[in-house]
Structure formats: C-alpha cells, structure tokens
TORLUMKOL-490219 format. One record per residue (C-alpha): residue in one letter; x, y, z. Coordinates in Angstrom, 2 decimals. Example, Ala and Ser with C-alpha at 12.3 -4.5 7.8 and 13.67 -1.06 7.14 Angstrom:
<atoms>
+------+---------+---------+---------+
: code :       u :       v :       w :
+------+---------+---------+---------+
:    a :   12.30 :   -4.50 :    7.80 :
:    s :   13.67 :   -1.06 :    7.14 :
+------+---------+---------+---------+
</atoms>
This chain:
<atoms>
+------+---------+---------+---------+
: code :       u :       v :       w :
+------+---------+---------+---------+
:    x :   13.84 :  -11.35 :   11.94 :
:    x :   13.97 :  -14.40 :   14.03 :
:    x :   11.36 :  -16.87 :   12.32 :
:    x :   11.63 :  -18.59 :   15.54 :
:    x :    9.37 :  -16.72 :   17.08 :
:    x :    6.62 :  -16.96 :   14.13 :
:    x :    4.13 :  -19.43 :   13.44 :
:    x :    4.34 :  -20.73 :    9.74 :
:    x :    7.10 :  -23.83 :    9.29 :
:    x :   10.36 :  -21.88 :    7.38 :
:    x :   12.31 :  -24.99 :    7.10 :
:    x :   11.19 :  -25.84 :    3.83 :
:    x :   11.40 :  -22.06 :    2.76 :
:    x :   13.80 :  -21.46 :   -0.01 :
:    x :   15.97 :  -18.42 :   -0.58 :
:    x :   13.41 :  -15.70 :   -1.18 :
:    x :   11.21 :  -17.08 :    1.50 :
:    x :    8.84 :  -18.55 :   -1.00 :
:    x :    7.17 :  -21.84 :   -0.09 :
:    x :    4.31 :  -24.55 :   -1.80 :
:    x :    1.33 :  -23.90 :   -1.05 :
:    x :    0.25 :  -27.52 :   -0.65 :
:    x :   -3.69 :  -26.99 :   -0.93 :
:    x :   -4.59 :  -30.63 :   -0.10 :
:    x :   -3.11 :  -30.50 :    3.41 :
:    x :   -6.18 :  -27.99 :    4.74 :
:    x :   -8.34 :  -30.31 :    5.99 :
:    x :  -12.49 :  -29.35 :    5.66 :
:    x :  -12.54 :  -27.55 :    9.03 :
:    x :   -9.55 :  -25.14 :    7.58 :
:    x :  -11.99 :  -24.61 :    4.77 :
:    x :  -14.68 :  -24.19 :    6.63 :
:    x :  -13.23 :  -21.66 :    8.84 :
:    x :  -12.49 :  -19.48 :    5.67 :
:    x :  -16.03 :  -19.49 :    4.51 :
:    x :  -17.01 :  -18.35 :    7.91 :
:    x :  -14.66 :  -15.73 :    7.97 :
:    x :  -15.82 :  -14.59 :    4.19 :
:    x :  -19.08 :  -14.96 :    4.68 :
:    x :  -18.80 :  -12.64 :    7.83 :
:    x :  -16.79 :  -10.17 :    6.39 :
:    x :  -19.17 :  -10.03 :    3.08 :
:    x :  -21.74 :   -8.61 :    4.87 :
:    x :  -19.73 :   -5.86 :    6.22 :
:    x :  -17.63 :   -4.94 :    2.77 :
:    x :  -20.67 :   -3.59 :    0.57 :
:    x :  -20.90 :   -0.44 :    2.64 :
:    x :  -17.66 :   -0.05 :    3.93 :
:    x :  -15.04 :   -1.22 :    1.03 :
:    x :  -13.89 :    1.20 :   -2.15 :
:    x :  -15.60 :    0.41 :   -5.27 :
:    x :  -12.13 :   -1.37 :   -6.63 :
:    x :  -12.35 :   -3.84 :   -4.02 :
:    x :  -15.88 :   -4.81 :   -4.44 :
:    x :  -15.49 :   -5.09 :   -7.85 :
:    x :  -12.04 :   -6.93 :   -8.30 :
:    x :  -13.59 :   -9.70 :   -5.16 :
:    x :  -16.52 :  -10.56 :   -7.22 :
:    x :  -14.97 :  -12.12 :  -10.23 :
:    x :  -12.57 :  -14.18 :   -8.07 :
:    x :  -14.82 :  -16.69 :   -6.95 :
:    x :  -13.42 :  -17.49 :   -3.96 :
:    x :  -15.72 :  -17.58 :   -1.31 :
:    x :  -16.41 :  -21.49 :   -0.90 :
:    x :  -12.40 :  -22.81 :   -0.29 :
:    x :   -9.31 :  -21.65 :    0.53 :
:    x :   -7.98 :  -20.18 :   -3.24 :
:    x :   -5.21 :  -22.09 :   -5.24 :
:    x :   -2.64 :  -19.42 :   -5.14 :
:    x :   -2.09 :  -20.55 :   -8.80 :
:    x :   -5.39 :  -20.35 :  -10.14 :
:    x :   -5.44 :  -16.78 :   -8.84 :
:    x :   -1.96 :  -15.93 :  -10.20 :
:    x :   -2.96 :  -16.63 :  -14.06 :
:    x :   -6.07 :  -14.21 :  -13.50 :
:    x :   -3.76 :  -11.51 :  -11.60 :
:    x :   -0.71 :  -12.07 :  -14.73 :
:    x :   -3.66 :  -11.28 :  -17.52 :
:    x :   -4.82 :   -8.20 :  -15.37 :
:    x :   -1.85 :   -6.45 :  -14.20 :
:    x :    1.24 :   -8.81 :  -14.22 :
:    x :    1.23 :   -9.73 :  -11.02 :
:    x :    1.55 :  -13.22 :   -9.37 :
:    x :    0.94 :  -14.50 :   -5.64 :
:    x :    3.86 :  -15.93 :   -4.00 :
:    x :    2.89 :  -18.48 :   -1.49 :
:    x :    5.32 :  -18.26 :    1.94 :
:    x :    5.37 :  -19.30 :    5.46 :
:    x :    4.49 :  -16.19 :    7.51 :
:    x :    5.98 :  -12.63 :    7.95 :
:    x :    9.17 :  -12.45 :    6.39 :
:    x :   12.27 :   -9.89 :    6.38 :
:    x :   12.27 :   -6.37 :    4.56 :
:    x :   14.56 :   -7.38 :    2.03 :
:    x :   12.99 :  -10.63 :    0.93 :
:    x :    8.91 :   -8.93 :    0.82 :
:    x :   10.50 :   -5.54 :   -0.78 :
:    x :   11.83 :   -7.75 :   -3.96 :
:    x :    8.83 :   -9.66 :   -4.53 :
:    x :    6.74 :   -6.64 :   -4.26 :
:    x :    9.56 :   -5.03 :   -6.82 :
:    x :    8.94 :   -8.07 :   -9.73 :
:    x :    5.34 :   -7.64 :   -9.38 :
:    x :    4.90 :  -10.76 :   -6.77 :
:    x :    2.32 :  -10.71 :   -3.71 :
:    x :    3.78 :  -12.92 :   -0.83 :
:    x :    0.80 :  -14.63 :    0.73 :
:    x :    0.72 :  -16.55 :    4.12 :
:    x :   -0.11 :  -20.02 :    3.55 :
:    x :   -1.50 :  -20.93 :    7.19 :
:    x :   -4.84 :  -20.07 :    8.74 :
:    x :   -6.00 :  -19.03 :   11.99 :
:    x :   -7.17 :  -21.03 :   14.69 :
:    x :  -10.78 :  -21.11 :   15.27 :
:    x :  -10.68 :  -19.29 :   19.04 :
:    x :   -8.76 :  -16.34 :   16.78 :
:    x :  -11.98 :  -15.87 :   14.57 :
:    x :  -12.08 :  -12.17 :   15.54 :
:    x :   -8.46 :  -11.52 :   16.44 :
:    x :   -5.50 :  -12.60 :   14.95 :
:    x :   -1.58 :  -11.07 :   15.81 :
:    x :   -0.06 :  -12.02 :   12.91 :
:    x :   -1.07 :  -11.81 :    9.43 :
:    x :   -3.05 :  -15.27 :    7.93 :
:    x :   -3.78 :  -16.67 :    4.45 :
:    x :   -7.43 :  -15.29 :    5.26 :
:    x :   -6.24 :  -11.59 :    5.43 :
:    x :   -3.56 :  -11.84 :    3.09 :
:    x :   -5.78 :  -13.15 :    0.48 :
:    x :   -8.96 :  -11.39 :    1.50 :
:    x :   -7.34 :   -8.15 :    2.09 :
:    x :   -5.00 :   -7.57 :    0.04 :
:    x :   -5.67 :   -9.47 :   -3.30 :
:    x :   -8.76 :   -8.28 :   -5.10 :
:    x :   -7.01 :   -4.60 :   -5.13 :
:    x :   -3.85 :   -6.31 :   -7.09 :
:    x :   -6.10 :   -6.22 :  -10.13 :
:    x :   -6.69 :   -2.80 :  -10.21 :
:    x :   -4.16 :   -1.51 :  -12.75 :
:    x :   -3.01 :    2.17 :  -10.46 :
:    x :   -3.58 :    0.38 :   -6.97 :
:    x :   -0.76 :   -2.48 :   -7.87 :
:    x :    1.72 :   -0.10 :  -10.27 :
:    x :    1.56 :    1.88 :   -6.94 :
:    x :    2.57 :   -1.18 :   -4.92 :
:    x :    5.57 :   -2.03 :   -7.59 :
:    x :    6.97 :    0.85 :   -6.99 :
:    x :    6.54 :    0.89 :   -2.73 :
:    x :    8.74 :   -2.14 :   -3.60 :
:    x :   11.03 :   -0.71 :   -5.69 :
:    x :   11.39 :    2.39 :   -3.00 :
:    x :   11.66 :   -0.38 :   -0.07 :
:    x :   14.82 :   -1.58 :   -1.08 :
:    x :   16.36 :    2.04 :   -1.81 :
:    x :   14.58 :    2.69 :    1.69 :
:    x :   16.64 :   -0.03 :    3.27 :
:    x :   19.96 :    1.09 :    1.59 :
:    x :   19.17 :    4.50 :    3.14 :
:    x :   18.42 :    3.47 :    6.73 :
:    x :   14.83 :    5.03 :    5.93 :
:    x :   12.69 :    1.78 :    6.10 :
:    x :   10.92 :    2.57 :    9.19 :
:    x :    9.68 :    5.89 :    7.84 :
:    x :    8.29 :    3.88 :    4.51 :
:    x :    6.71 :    1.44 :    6.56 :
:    x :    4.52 :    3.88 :    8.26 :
:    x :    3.20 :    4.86 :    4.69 :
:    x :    2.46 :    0.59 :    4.06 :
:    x :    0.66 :    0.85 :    7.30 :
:    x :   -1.48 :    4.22 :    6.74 :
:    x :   -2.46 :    3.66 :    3.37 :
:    x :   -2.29 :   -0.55 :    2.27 :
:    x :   -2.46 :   -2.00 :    5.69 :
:    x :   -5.33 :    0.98 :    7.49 :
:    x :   -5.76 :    3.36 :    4.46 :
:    x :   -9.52 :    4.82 :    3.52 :
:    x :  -10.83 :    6.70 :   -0.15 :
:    x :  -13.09 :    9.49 :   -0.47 :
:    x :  -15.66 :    8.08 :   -3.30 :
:    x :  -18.89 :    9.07 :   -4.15 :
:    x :  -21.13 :    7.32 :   -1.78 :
:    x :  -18.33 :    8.67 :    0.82 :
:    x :  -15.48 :    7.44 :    2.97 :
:    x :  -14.67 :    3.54 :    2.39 :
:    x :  -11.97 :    1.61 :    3.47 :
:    x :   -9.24 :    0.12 :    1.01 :
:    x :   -6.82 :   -1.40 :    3.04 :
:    x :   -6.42 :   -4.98 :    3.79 :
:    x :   -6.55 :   -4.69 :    7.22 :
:    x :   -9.81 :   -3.28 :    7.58 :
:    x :  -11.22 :   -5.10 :    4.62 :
:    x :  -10.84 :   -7.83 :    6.63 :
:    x :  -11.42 :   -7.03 :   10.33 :
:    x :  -14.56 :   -7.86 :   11.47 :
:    x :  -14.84 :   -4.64 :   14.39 :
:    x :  -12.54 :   -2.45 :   12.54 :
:    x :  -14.09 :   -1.81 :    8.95 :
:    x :  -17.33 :   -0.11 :   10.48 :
:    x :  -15.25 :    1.33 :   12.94 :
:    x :  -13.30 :    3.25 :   10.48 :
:    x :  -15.94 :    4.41 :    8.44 :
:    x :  -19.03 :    5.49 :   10.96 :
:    x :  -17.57 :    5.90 :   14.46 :
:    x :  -17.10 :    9.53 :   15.27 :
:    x :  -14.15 :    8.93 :   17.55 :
:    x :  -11.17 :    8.62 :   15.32 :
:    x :   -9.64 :   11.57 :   13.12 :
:    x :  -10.05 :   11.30 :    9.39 :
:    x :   -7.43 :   12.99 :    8.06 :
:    x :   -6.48 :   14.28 :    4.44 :
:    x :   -3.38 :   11.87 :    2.86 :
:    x :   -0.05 :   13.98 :    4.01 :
:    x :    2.93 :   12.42 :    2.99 :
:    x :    5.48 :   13.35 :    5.18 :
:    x :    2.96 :   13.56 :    8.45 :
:    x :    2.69 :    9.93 :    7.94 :
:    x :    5.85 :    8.85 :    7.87 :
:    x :    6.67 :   10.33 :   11.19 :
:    x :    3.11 :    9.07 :   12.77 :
:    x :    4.34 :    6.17 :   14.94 :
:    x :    2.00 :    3.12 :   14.87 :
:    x :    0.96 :    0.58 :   17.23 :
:    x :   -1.03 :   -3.41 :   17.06 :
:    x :   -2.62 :   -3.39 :   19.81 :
:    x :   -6.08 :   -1.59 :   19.16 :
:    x :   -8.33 :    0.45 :   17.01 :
:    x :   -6.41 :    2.98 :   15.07 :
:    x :   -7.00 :    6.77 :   16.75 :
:    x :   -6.17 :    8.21 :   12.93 :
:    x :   -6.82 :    7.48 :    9.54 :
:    x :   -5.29 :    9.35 :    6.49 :
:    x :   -7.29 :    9.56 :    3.56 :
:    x :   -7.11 :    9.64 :   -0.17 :
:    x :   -9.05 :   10.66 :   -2.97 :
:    x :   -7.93 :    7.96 :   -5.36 :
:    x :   -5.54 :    5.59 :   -6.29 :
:    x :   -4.55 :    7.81 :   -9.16 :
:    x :   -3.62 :   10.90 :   -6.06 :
:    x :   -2.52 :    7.85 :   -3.98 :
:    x :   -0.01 :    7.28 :   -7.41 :
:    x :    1.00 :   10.89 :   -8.25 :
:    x :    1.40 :   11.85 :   -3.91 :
:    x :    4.56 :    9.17 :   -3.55 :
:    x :    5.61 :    9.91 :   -7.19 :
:    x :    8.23 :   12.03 :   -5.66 :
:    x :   12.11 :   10.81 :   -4.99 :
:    x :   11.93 :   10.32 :   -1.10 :
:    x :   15.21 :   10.67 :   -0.35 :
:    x :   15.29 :   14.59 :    0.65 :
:    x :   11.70 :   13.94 :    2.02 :
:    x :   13.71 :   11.21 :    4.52 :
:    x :   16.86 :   13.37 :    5.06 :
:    x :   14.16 :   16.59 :    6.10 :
:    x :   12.11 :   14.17 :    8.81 :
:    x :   14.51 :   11.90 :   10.07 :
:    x :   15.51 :   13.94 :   13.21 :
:    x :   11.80 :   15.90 :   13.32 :
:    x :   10.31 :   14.21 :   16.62 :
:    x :    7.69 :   11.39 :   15.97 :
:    x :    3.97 :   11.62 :   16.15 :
:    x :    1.37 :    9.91 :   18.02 :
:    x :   -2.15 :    9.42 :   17.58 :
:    x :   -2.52 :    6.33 :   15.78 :
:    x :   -3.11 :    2.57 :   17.03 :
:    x :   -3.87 :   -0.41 :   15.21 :
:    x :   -6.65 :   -3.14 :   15.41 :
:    x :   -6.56 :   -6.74 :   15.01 :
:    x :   -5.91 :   -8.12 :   11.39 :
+------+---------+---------+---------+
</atoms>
C-alpha cells in the first residue's frame, strides 16, 4: 500500500498504523457535517437496518458530535471486549487483520468534505463509525469479526487474501439479514449510504441471493456503482456457524475455478 496516494496524514502513524484521535482539532463545521450526515441517514435506517444495528446505535448517543473514540471504547470493552483504534485512513492487510484479531476496530479519523456529502471513495470517520460500530456490540456479530481477523492473517500466509476479502465485502462491507419484518441491511456500507440502503432493500433490480460461501469468494467486486448482487443471511448466529469451517481446502478447491461477475459496489 502506498499511503501516498491516500488522504489521512501517516507521518505521525506508529507501527500498527494507529494514530490520536485529536478530537479538538474538528472545527464546528466538521461537526456539523456529521450531524447532517446522521441525521440524513437516521431517517433511512429504521426501515432498512437489522434490528442489531438499530438497537446497538441508540444507546451510543452519538448523533450531535463527532464520538470520542475513547468514550466509545469503554462502552464497546464492557459489551464485547472490543476497543476502537483511531488511524489515519486505509491501511495494509497485515496491520487491519491484527487489530481485528485482538478485538480492535481501526477507525478513520478524518471526515469528508462537504461537496462529498453523498459520495465518498474512500472510507471516512462518518462511515467507519456509523457503519460499522453499533454492530461491534452485538456479542455473535463481533466474535464473528475476531475470528475474520484471525483467518486474515492465515489468509495472507496462504496467498488466499483476495478470496477472504470478497467475504468482508459481501457480508460486513454490502451484506443484508432475513428478519422478521424482512430483508434489512447490516453492513456498514449501506448503513451508511444515503442511495444505497433503500436500494438494497426495495429495488427489484439487483439479485438477492442466499449466503454461499464459496460463490462469494470467487464473485469479483467493483467501487464504482450500485452492487448488481447481494448475498444474504439469516442471522449472525448462521453468519457464525457458515465460516466456522477451516478455509484452507475451501481456498485450495476455488483458487483456479474462474471468477464471477455480477456484483458492483456503491459509494461509502
């Protein structure tokens, strides 16, 4: 990864990529470009986001400011043992894989520019926060992320990571949940894309398709529009006992089988 070429200021970075937050240097119209962005996006999420989401966002309290990434972090420790790391941006496999592996969230510290309101390239602190956060304190949802970390860095010492990252994308990053009141959305992508999350849920143009495994690690993906597929699970618990399995042979049986289209991705 050449951090060159991303936004977010690595110099201060240490080893593991982590960085300090440094919540007095957003100035008001940073925090007042969050609360836009939540309050848009909490108008969309109680129809379209799983029941874990909704419930986990409402006792954060985090609507008004930017969060303190250490406030949050004692709430997440009580929950589930987790912690938010603050860092500067996207950051290599190695370096995300081990935080995710001790039960750390890495969290982008900077926030998008006004004129990127509904489209942003990179991940910010908005959608790592919004997104992906409130589902850390659900107990299955973040043991299933410890061990995606845990199988990252086995993935990397098997030349395999590209096959694991299409299961981040299709289920964290783009993933939907059958629940009672229907299909809703779950990951952080569409929880906090302002075109996508109704998108996913009520237009009849893409395929909804049931969670497979091994289909979705040879899916190819894309970041330049609306996903064409979605893969969808039942619950966090399947979500849990579906990638329980050792992936190894499940890498060693695809990893020549030719890849699949069909899927595209939306703005963050």
């Amino acid at each position: 990864m050449n951090t060159a070429e991303l936004r977010g200021d690595y110099s201060r970075a240490a080893r593991d990529y982590s960085v300090e937050q440094d919540w007095s240097a957003y100035s008001a119209d940073d925090h007042a470009l969050y609360r836009r962005l939540f309050e848009r996006q909490s108008k969309l999420v109680p129809r379209y986001a799983c029941p874990e989401w909704i419930s986990a966002i409402a006792g954060l309290d985090s609507a008004g400011e930017i969060p303190k990434f250490t406030q949050i972090s004692k709430k997440l420790k009580n929950k589930t043992g987790w912690e938010i790391v603050a860092v500067p941006g996207l950051i290599p496999d190695d370096a995300f894989f081990t935080h995710l592996a001790n039960r750390r969230f890495p969290v982008t510290v900077w926030l998008r520019r006004p004129e990127e309101f509904d489209y942003i390239v990179e991940p910010d602190v908005f959608h790592d926060f919004f997104g992906h956060v409130p589902l850390l304190f659900d107990r299955t949802y973040a043991d299933h992320l410890h061990e995606y970390g845990k199988g990252g860095l086995k993935a990397m010492r098997l030349d395999a990571v590209k096959m694991l990252a299409r299961l981040y994308w299709f289920t964290i990053e783009f993933g939907l949940m059958k629940t009672p009141a229907g299909i809703r959305a779950y990951g952080a992508g569409l929880l906090s894309s302002g075109g996508e999350l109704a998108y996913c849920v009520d237009d009849a143009r893409p395929r909804r398709l049931p969670f497979d495994l091994e289909r979705i690690m040879r899916t190819e993906y894309l970041i330049d529009r609306y996903q064409d597929t979605y893969f969808v699970i039942d619950s966090f618990e399947y979500l849990m006992r579906e990638t329980a399995p050792d992936f190894t042979p499940i890498y060693a049986r695809i990893r020549d089988l030719p890849v699949l289209g069909g899927a595209s991705a939306a703005s963050l």
